[in-house]
C-alpha positions in Angstrom: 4.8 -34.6 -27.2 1.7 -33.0 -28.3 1.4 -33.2 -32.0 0.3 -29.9 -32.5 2.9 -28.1 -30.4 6.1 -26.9 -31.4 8.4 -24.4 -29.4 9.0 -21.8 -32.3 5.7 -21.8 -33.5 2.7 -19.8 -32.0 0.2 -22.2 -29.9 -2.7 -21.0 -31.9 -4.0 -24.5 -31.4 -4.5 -24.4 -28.1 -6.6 -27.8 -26.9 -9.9 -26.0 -24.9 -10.6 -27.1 -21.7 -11.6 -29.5 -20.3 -8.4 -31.2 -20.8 -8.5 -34.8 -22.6 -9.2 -38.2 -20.9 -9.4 -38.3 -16.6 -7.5 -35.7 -14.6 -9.3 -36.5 -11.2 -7.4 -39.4 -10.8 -7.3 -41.1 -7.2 -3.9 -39.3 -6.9 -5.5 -35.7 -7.6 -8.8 -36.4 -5.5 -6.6 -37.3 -2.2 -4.3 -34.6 -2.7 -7.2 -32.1 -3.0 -8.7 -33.7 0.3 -5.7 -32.8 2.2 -5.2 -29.2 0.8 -9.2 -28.3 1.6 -8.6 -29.9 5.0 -5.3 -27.0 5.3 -7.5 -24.1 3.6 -10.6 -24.9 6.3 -7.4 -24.7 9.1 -6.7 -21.4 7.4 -9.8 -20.2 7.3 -10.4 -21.2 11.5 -7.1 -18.9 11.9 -8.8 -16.4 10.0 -11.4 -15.8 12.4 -10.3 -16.1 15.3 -8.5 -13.0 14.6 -10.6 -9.8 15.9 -9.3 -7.4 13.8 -8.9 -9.5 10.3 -7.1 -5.9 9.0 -4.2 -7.4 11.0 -3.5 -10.0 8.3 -5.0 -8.4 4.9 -2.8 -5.7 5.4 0.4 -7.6 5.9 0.0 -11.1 4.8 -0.7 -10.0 1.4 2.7 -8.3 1.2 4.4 -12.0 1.2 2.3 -12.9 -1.6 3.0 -10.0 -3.8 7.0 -10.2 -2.7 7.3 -13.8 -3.6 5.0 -13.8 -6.6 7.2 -10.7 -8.2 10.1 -12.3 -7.2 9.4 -15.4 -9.4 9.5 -12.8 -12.9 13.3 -11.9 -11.1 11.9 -8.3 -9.5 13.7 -8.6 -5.9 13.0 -5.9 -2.8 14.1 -6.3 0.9 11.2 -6.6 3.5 12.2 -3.9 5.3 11.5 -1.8 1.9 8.2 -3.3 0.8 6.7 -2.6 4.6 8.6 1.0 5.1 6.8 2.0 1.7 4.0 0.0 2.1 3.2 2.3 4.7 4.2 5.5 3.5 7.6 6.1 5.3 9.7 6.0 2.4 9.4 9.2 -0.4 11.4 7.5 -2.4 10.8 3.8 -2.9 12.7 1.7 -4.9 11.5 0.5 -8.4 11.4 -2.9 -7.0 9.1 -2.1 -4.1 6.7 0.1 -6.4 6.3 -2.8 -8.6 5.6 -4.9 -5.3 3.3 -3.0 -4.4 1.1 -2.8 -7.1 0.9 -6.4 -7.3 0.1 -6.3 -3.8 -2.8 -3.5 -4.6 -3.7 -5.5 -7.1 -4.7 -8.4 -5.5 -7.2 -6.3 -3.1 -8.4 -4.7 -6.3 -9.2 -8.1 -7.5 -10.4 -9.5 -4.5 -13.2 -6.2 -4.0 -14.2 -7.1 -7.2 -15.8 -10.1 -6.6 -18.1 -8.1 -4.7 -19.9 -6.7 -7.8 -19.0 -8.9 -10.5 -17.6 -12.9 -10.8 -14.1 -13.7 -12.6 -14.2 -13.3 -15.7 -11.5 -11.8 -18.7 -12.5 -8.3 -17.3 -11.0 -9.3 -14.0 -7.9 -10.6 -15.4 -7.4 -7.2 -17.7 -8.2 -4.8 -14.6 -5.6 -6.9 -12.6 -2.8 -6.8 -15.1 -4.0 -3.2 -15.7 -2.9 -2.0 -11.8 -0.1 -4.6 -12.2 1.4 -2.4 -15.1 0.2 1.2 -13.2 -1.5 1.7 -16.8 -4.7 0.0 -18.9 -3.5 -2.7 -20.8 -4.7 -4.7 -23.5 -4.7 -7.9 -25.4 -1.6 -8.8 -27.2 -1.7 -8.2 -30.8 1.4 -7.6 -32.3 3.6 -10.9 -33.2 7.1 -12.1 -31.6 6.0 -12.9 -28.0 7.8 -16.3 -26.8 9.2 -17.5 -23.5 12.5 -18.7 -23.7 16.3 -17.2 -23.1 16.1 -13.9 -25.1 20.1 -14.1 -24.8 20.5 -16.7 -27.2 17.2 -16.7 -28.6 16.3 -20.3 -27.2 12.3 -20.9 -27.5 10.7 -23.5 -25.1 7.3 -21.9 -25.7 5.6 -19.6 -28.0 1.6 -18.5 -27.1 -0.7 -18.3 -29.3 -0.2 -15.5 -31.4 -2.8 -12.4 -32.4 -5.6 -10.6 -31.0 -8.4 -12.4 -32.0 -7.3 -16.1 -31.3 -6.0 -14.8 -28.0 -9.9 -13.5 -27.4 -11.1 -16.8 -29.2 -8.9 -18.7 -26.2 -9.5 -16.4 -23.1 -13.4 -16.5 -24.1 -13.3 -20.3 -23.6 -11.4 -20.1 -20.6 -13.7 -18.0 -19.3 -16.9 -20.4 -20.3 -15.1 -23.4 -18.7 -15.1 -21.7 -15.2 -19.1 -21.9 -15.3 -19.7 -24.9 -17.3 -21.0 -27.8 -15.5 -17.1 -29.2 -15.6 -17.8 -31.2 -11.9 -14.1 -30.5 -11.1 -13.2 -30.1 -7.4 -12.3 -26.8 -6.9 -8.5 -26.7 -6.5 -8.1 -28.7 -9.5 -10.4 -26.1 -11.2 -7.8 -23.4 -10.3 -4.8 -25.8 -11.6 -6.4 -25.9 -14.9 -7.6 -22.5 -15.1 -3.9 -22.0 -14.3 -2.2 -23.8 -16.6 -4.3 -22.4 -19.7 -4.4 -19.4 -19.0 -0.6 -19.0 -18.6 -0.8 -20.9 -21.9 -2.8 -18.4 -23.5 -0.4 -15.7 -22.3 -2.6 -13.0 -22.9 -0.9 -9.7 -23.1 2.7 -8.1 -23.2 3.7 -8.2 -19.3 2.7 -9.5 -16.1 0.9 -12.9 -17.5 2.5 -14.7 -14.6 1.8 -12.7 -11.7 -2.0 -11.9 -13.3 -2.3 -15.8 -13.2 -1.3 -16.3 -9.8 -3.5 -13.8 -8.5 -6.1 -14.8 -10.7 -5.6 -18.2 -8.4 -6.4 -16.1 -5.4 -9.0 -14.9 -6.1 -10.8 -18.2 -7.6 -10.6 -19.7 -4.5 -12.4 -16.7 -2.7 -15.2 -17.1 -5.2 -15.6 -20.9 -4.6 -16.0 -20.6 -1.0 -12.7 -22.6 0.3 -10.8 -19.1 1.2 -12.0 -16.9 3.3 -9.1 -14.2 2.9 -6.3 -13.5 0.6 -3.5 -14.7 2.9 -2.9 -17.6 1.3 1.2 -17.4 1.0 0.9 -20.0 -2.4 3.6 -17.7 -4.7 6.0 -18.2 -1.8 5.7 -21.8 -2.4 6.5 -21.6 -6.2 10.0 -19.7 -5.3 10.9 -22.3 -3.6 10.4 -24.6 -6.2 9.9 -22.4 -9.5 11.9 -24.5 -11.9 9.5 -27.3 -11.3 6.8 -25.4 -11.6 8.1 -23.9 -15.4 8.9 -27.5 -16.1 5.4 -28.6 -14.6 3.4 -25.9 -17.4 5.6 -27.2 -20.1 4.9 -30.5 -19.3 1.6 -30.0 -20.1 2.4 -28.3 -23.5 4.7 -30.5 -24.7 3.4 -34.1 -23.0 -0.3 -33.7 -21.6 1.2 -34.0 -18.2 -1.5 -33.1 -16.3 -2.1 -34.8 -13.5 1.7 -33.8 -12.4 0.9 -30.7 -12.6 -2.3 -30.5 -10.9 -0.5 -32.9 -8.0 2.5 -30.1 -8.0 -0.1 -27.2 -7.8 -2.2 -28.8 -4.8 0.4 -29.9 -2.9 1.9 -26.3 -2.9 -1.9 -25.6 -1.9 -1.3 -27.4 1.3 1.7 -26.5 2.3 1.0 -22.9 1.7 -2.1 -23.2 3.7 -0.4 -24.6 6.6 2.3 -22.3 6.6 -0.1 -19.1 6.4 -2.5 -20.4 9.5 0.7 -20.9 11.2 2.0 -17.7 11.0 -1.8 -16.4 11.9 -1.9 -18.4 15.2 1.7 -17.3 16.1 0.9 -13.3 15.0 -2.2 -13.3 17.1 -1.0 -15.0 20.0 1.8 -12.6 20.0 -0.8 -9.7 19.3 -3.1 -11.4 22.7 0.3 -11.3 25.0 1.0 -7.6 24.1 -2.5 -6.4 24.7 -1.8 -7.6 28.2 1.9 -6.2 28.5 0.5 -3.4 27.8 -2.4 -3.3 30.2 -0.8 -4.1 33.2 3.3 -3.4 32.6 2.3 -0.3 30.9 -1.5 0.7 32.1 -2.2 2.3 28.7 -5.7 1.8 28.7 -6.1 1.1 24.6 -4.5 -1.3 25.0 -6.5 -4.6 23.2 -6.5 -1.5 20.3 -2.7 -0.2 20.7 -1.6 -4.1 20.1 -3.7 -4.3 16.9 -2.5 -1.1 15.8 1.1 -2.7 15.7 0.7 -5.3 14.4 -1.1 -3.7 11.2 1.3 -1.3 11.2 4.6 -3.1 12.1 6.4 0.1 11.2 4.5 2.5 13.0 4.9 6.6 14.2 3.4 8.6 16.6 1.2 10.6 13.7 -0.3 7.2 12.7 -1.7 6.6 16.5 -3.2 10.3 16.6 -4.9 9.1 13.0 -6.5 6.3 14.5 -8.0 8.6 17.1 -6.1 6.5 20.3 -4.5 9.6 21.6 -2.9 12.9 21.1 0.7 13.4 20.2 1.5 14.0 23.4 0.5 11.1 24.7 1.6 8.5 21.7 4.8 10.1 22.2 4.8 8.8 26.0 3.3 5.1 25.0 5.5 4.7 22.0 9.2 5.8 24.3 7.5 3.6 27.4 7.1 0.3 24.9 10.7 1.1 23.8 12.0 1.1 27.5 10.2 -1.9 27.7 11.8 -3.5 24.8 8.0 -4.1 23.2 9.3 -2.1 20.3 12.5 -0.8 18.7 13.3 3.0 17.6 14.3 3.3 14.0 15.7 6.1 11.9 13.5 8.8 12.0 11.5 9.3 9.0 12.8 13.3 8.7 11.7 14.4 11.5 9.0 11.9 12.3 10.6 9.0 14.7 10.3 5.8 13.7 9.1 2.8 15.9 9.4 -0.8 14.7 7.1 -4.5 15.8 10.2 -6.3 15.4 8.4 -9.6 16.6 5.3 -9.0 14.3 7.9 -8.6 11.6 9.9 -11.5 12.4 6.8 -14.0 12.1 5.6 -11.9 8.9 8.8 -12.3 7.0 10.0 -15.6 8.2 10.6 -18.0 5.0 
């Protein structure tokens, strides 16, 4: 156990980063081989997709659904995309919160455009996280534990200006001359800065879009579709047990093992599903071509698949026809059994991609 650390006291001592003694053990280095060799697959997938709106306007929604789901917020798929779209006046709380994690992320990810990761990305993030600005914690009695019976197995460091002191070297250590392969860059990063716990709510879902969005500024992802928070469901008490571990023992190459092997196995799953939504997305430009001889077609099939729930109002928005017309296509691909008709949406009717949503919300 680390001598310094003790679950009902704040972490105020914090080791900086780097972390002591060799974390790019042979272990680490070969595990980091094969996840780059997954992200460059992703990446391929990536673009060899025409219309990359296709995936950064759906993929992103697993993200944000699995990542929220790890703090215990649950919606159905077939809320988050109804009100990711629009359909629904009245979301759920669940799917709002979704949502904003999901909005978030491409806040984050346009960022990068005009200024590198830094503490300001992290607080703008958590700030459309919480719908509100946010700031750094500074009252006393934050711990993670069971609040139930008042069980600490962690308490972050405590007060505004050590939680500054910390996030400022965090921040340094991202453009020091560290060496570190990337991906175990974004395990460390990681790991401290969940450590650090930095304000009131949404630490963990700040952190794993934080992840995100370091590997878009490193050059080894392309796009945020990387599916990596639908990994940690799957296996989210060894990934709590994986940060403490680190706390309480100096684990780290386990964790940075754990958190690169979810890298490759994220990465395979997301090029996947990109392969299988555009060859889909090819074979119903031509259904629609020739079964159909709606002349849009290479652009109708896009359309669906970026808008798996989609009405007739959202084809006349995209300037590929006029209601009338829409109205024809969109009855003609339900004959066809290309799409299904849902509950109208008052008195808007409702067509559904069933087999674009099948491949997006497969586990």
């Amino acid at each position: 156990m680390s001598p310094s650390f003790d679950p009902m006291v704040p972490f105020d001592d914090l080791p900086p980063l780097p972390p002591h003694g060799e974390i790019e053990t042979r272990r680490v280095l070969k595990a980091a081989i094969r996840a780059r060799e997954q992200l460059a697959t992703l990446n391929t997938a990536c673009r060899l997709i025409p219309n990359p709106t296709i995936i950064t306007s759906t993929i992103p929604l697993r993200e944000a659904k699995a990542s929220t789901e790890i703090e215990n917020i649950v919606t159905t798929n077939d809320e988050l995309f109804r009100a990711s779209q629009g359909i629904d006046t009245a979301p759920t709380a669940e799917a709002k919160e979704t949502l904003r994690y999901n909005e978030a992320l491409h806040l984050g990810n346009r960022s990068l455009t005009e200024r590198p990761l830094s503490v300001r990305t992290a607080i703008d993030v958590c700030s459309a996280l919480q719908n509100a600005p946010v700031s750094i914690r500074s009252t006393p009695g934050t711990y993670i534990g069971d609040r139930r019976s008042n069980t600490r197995t962690y308490t972050p460091p405590s007060g505004a200006e050590t939680i500054q002191r910390h996030l400022s070297s965090w921040e340094r250590f991202i453009y020091t001359d560290h060496d570190l392969d990337p991906l175990v860059l974004m395990a460390v990063l990681h790991y401290q800065f969940e450590a650090i716990h930095p304000f009131h709510d949404g630490n963990g879902r700040t952190g794993r879009i934080l992840n995100i969005l370091l590997l878009i500024q490193e050059g080894i992802l392309e796009l945020p579709v990387l599916y990596l928070s639908g990994i940690i469901v799957r296996r989210k008490e060894e990934y709590y047990d994986r940060l403490l571990a680190v706390t309480s023992q100096g684990s780290w190459e386990e964790w940075i093992l754990f958190m690169l092997q979810a890298v490759e196995e994220a990465a395979r799953e997301s090029s996947d599903l990109i392969n299988d939504l555009r060859a889909m997305e090819e074979s119903m430009s031509t259904r629609l071509r020739e079964e159909c001889s709606i002349a849009p077609a290479k652009e109708l099939a896009e359309l669906l698949f970026t808008l798996p729930y989609i009405r007739i109002r959202d084809i006349e928005a995209h300037g590929l026809a006029r209601r009338q017309t829409a109205s024809h296509w969109l009855t003609q691909l339900v004959d066809k059994g290309i799409l299904e008709q849902a509950q109208a949406d008052g008195r808007q009717k409702l067509f559904i991609n069933r087999g674009a949503l099948d491949i997006l919300t497969r586990m």
